[in-house]
N, C-alpha and C positions, 0 to 999 in steps of 0.2 A: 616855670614849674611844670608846665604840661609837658615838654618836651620829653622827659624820663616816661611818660605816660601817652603815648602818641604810636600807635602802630601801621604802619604803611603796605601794605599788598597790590603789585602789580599783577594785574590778570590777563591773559593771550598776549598780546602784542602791543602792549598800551605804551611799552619803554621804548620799544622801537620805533611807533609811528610819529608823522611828523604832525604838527598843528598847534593852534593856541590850547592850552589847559583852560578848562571851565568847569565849574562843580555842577553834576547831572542829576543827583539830589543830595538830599538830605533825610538823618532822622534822628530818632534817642532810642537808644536799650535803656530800659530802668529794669533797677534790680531791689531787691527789698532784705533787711536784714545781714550790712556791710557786705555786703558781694555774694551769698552765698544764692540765693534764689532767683532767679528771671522773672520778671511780671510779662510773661506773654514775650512772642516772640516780635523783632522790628522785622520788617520786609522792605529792603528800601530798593529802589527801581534804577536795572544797569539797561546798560544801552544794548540795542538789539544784535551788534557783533561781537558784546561780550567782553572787550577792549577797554579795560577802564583801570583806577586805583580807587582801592578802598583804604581810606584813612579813619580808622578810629582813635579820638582821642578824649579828654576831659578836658572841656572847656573852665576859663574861669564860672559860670555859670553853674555848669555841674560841679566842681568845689562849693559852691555856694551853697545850694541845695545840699550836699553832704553834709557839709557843717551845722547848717540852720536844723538837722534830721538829726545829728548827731552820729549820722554814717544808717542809722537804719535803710532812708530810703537813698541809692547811688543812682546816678544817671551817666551813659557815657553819650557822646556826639560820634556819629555815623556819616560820613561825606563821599560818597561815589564821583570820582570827577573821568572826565573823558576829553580826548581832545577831538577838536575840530577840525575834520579834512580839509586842506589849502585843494584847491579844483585849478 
């Protein structure tokens, strides 16, 4: 079910380098009132050449929390992942 809800951004050269993928954080946006308002912004930490994918999606977790809210408060998952340069 998240998969319709799952969006993927490559950023610099993160498709074309080579290495293992590893998630380089993590975070949550919550938002208040079925999606319309932002409670603060998330600032979640990319690697210092900028090379990474940002995947935002909803976890079953955040379904959860939606529901048990009745959609007032939404939460979505933030995962910045980068790969690891092979030497």
């Amino acid at each position: 079910m998240s998969a319709c809800m799952t969006t993927k951004t490559n950023v610099g050269a993160f498709r074309e380098e080579e290495g293992d993928v590893y998630t380089y954080a993590t975070g949550k946006q919550v938002w208040i009132f079925w999606g319309i308002f932002p409670v603060g912004r998330t600032n979640v930490a990319t690697p210092p050449d900028g090379n990474c994918q940002v995947m935002t999606r909803r976890t079953f977790g955040d379904f959860l929390i939606s529901t048990l809210t009745l959609g007032i408060v939404t939460t979505y998952t933030i995962k910045v992942r980068a790969k690891r340069k092979n030497n």
